[in-house]
N, C-alpha and C positions, 0 to 999 in steps of 0.2 A: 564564425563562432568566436565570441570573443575567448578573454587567455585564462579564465577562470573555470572550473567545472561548474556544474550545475548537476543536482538531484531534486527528481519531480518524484515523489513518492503517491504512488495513486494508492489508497486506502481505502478500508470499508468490509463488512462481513461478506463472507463466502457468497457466490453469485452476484454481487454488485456492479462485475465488468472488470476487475482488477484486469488477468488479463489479456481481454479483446483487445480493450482501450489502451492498457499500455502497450501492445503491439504497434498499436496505430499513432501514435504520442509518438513514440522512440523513433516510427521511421519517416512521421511527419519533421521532427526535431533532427534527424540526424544524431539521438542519443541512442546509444547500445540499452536496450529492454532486459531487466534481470525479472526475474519470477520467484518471488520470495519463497514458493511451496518447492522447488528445486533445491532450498537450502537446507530442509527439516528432513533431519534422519530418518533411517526405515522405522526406526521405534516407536517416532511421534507420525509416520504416515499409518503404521497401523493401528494405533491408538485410534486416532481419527475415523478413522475406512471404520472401528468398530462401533465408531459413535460416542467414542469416550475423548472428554475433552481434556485438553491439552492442559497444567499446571503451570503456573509459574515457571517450575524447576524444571518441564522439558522446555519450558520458552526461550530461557534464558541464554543457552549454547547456542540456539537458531537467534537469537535478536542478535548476540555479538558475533558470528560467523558473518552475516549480510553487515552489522555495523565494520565489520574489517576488510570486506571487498571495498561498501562503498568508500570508507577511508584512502584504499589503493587508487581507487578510479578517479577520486578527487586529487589523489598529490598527481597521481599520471595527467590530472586536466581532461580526463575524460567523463564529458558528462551522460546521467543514467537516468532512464523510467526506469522505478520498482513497483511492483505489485505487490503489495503484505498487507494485510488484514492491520496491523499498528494498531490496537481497538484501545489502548488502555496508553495516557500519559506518559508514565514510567517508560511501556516501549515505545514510545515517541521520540522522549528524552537517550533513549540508547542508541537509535540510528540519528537521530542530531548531533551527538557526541563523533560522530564520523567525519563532521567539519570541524578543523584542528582548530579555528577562528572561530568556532561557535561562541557567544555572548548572551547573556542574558541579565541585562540590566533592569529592573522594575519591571513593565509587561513590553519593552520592546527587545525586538529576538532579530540578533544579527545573524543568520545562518544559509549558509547555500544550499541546504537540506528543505524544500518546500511539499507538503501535505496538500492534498487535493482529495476530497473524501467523495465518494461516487455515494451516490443518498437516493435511497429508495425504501419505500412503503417493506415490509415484510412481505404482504403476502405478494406480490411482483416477485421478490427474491425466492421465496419457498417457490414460485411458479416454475422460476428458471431452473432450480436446482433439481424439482423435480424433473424438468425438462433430462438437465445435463445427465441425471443418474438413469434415465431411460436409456440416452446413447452410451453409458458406461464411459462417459469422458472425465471424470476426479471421482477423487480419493473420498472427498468429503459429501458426507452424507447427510441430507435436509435436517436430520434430528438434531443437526448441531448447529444452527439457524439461531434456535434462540437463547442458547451457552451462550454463541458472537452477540447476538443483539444484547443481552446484558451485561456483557463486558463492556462496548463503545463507551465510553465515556468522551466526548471535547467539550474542550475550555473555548471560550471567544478570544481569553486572552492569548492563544496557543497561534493564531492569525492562519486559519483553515480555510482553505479555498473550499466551497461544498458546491459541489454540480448535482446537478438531476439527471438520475441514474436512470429515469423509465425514458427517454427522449432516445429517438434511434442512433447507435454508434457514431456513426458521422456527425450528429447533432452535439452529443458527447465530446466529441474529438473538438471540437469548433468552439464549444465554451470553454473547453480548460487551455484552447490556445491563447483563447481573447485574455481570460483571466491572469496567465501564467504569465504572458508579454507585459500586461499591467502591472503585475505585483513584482515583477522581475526589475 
């Protein structure tokens, strides 16, 4: 590994593979896998579980809580997969800000913080979540599907790796290694 950290941020609305895939990224990579839903309070877990979406103002204490680990992991030189939805610019910009070298000159972006968006159709995603919510595995509930889908916003200029999310796991894992090695 070289002496630098590295953050692979997999992104994308609920059921997308956040994650699977970053289980499998982190120990493909030898990076420690954080799971961004592990950082949000019980307030905003049951806000959600009700189907009520999240604001701004519960966001904000969860975007700089994970912006302050992954800070830690990069001065320690330990590089991270995160799993977080990140749907919206702004909280883009606040886990970017985690690289104390972060730079943004015109549209090129010097950061060790890299986005990788897992991209699939809705109803694939509504497929799976109704799957997940049959075995009682999260919190979040299909009605909040399309709160996420119209939050997403990405810039081209923002340089997002975007993978296809309907391809099986393994398949998954194999493009965002090709792509991460290249853009790395």
């Amino acid at each position: 590994m070289n002496s630098n950290a590295m953050v692979i941020i997999l992104m994308g609305v609920c059921g997308s593979g956040k994650s699977t895939i970053g289980e499998m990224l982190g120990k493909a990579l030898d990076f420690t896998f954080l799971d961004a839903d592990h950082f949000h309070p019980i307030s905003n877990k049951e806000k959600m579980s009700k189907g009520i979406p999240l604001s701004d103002e519960d966001r904000m204490p969860w975007l700089e809580k994970i912006r302050d680990t992954l800070r830690e992991n990069i001065a320690c030189k330990s590089s991270v997969v995160l799993g977080c939805s990140a749907l919206q610019k702004h909280y883009r910009e606040i886990l970017r800000s985690s690289d104390p070298n972060y730079e943004k000159v015109g549209i090129t972006m010097k950061c060790v913080v890299k986005f990788v968006l897992l991209d699939a159709p809705a109803e694939v995603i509504a497929l799976r979540l109704e799957k997940r919510a049959k075995e009682g595995n999260h919190f979040m509930p299909s009605a909040l599907l399309k709160s996420q889908l119209d939050l997403l916003q990405i810039e081209d200029t923002e340089g997002i790796v975007k993978v296809d999310a309907t391809q099986t796991p393994q398949a998954i894992l194999s493009n965002i290694l090709n792509l991460v090695l290249i853009h790395h």
